[in-house]
C-alpha positions as CSV (number, residue, x, y, z in Angstrom):
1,X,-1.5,16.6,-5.3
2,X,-1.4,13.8,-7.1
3,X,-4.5,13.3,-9.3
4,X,-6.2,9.9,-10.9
5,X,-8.3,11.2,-14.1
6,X,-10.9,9.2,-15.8
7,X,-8.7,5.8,-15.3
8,X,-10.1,2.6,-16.6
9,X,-8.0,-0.6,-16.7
10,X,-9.1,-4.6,-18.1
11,X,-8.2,-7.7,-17.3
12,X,-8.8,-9.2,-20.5
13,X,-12.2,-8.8,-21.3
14,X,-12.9,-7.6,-17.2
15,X,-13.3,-4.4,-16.5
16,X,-11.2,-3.7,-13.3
17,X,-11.5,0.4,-13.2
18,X,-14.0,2.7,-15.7
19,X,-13.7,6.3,-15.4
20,X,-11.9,6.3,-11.5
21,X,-10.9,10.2,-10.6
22,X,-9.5,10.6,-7.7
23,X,-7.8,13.8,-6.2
24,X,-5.2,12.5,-3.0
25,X,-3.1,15.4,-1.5
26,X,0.5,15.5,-0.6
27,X,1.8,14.0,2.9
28,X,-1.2,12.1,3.7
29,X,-2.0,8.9,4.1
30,X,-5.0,7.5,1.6
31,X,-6.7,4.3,1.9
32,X,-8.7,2.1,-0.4
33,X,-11.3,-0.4,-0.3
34,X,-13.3,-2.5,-2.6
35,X,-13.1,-4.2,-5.9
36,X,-9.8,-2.9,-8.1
37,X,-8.1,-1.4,-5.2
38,X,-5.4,-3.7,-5.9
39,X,-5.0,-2.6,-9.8
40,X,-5.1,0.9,-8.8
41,X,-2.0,0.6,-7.3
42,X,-0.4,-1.4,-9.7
43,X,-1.5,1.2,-12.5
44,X,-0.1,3.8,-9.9
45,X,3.4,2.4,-10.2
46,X,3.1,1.5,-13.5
47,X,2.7,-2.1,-13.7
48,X,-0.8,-1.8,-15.4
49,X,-1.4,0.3,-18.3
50,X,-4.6,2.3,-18.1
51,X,-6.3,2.1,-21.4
52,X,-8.2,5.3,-20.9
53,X,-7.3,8.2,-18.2
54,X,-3.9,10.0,-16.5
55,X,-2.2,9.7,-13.1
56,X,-0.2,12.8,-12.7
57,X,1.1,15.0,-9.8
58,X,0.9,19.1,-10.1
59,X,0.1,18.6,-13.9
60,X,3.2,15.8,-14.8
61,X,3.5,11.9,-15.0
62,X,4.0,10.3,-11.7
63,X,7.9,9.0,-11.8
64,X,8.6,5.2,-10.5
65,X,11.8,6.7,-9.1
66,X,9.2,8.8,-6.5
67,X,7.5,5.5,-5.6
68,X,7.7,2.2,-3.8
69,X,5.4,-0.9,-4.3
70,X,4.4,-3.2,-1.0
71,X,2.5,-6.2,-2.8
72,X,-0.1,-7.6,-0.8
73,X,1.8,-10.7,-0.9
74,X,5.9,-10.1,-1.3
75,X,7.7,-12.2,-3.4
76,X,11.1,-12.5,-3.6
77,X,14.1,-14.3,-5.9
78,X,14.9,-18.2,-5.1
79,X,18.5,-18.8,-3.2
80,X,18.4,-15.2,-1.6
81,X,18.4,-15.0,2.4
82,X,16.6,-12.3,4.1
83,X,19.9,-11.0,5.0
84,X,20.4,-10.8,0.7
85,X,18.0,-8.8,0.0
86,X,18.5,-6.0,2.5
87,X,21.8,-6.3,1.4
88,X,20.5,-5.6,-1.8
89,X,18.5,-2.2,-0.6
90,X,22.0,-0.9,1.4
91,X,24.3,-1.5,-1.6
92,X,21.9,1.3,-3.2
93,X,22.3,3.3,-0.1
94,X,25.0,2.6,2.7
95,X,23.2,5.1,4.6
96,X,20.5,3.2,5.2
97,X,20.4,1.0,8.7
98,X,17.9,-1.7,9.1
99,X,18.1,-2.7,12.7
100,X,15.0,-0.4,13.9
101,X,12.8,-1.8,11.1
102,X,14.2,-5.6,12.3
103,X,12.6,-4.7,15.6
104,X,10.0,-4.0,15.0
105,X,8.9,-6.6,12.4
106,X,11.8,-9.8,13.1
107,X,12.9,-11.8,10.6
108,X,15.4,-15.1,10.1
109,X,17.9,-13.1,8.3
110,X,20.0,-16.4,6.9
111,X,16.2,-17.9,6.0
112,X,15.9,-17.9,2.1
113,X,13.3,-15.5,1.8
114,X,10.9,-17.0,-0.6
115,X,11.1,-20.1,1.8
116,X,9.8,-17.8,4.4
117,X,6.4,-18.5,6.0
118,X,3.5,-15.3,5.4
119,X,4.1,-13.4,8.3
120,X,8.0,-13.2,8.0
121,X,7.8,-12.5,4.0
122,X,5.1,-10.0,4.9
123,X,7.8,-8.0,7.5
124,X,10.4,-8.6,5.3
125,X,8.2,-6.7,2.4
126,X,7.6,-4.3,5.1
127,X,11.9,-3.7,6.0
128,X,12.8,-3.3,2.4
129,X,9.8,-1.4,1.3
130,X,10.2,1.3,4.1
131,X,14.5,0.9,3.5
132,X,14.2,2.9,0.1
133,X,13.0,6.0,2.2
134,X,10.6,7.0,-1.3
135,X,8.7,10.1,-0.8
136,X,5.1,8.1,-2.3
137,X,4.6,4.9,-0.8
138,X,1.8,1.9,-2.3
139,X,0.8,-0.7,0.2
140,X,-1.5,-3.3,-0.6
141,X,-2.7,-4.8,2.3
142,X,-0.4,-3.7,4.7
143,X,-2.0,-5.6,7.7
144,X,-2.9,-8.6,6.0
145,X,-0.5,-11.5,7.8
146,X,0.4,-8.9,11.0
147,X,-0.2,-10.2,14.4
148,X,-2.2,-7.6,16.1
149,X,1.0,-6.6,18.1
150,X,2.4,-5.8,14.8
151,X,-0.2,-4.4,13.1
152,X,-0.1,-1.2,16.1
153,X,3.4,-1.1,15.3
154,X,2.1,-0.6,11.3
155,X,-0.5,2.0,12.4
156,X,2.2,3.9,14.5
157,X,4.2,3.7,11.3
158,X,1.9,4.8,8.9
159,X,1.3,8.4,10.9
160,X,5.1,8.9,11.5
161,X,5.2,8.2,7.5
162,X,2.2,11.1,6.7
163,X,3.3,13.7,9.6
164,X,7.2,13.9,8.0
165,X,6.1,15.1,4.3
166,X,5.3,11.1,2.8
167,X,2.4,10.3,0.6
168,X,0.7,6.8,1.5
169,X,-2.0,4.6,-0.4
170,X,-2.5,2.0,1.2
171,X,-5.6,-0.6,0.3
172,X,-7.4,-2.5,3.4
173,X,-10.6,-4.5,3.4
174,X,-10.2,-3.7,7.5
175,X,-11.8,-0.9,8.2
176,X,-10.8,-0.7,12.1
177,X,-7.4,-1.0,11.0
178,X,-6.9,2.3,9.3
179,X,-9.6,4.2,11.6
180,X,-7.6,6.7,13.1
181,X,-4.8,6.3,10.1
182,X,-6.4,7.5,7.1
183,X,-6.7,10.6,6.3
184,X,-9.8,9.9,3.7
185,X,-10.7,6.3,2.0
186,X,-12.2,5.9,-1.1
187,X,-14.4,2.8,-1.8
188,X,-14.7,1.0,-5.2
189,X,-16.9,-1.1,-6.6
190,X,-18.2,-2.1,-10.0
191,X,-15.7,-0.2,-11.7
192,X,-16.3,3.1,-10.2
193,X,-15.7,5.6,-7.1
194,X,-18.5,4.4,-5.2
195,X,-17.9,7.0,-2.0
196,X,-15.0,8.9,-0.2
197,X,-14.7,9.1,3.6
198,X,-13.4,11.8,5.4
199,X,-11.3,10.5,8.4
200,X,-13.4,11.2,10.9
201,X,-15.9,9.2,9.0
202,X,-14.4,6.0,9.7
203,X,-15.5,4.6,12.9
204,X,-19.3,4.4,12.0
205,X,-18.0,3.0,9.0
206,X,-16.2,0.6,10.6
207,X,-18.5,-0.5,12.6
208,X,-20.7,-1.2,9.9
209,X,-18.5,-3.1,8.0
210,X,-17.9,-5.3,11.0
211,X,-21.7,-6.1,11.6
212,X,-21.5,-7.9,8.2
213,X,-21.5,-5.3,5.0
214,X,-18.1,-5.6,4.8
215,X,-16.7,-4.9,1.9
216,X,-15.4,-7.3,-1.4
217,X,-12.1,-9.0,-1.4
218,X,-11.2,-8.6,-4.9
């Protein structure tokens, strides 16, 4: 279980998160929505420090090593090729082969990759994120970019991920998207833990966010 006590996080002088507690189980697939979603995650992997609150698992401090950080919008070194930076990820581990993941989501492998257009950085992101085979995975916006083929082939991803033992958080202002992916979502907004959704929840929500109260960006 890994469990988010009391967190609050600033931006400055803006208050991104004030008192979120959250409780996500082990080999499941979370999602979030609404405002902050994005520096939960970050505070998650330990890119943002909370100023007040713990994230823990069974009573200890999360540990990077566990975990592996899929930015909403990848980024990646000048003068390195696609081909580079999974290079990069199998010098780590030789183990690793990337040619199912470069089916599923293609890429110009001798393209720089921060020349790369949104769509190919995004499954680029995608390759080397699911390449270090982590146990806790944080995707922001995992869809965002994805052609609809592509996005199914995200969807079938994600509940291969949660039925073999991973823990996923992913944020999504789709709801459709993770409707029948998600096991629970919470929804922030205004600092707090506004509601949580159990999964089978998610297609009235869904459909409500689609008919225009959909929910913040930010």
């Amino acid at each position: 279980m890994i469990t988010i006590d009391s967190l609050r996080i600033r931006d400055g002088k803006r208050m991104l998160l004030d008192g979120v507690t959250m409780h996500l189980p082990q080999s499941a697939v979370h999602g979030i929505a609404g405002e902050g979603r994005g520096a939960l995650l970050r505070a998650i992997y330990g890119d943002l420090q909370p100023e007040v609150g713990t994230i823990s698992e069974a009573g200890h401090p999360l540990q990077r090593r566990e975990m592996v950080l899929l930015e909403a919008d990848p980024r990646f070194w000048p003068g390195l090729t696609a081909r580079d930076c999974i290079g990069l990820v199998r010098w780590f581990d030789r183990k690793v082969n990337p040619e199912a993941l470069l089916r599923r989501f293609p890429v110009p492998l001798d393209t720089e990759a921060a020349s790369l257009g949104a769509e190919a950085r995004k499954h680029l992101g995608i390759i080397l994120t699911l390449m270090r085979g982590k146990r806790i995975l944080l995707l922001d916006e995992p869809f965002r970019e994805l052609t609809p083929e592509r996005i199914f082939v995200m969807q079938q991803l994600l509940l291969h991920l949660g039925s073999k033992g991973c823990t996923v958080i992913l944020t999504s202002t789709r709801i459709p998207l993770i409707e029948g992916v998600c096991d629970d979502l919470y929804l922030l907004g205004g600092g707090k833990v506004l509601a949580r959704y159990e999964h089978y929840e998610l297609g009235h929500l869904g459909r409500d966010a689609e008919s225009g109260s959909g929910f913040p960006e930010n």
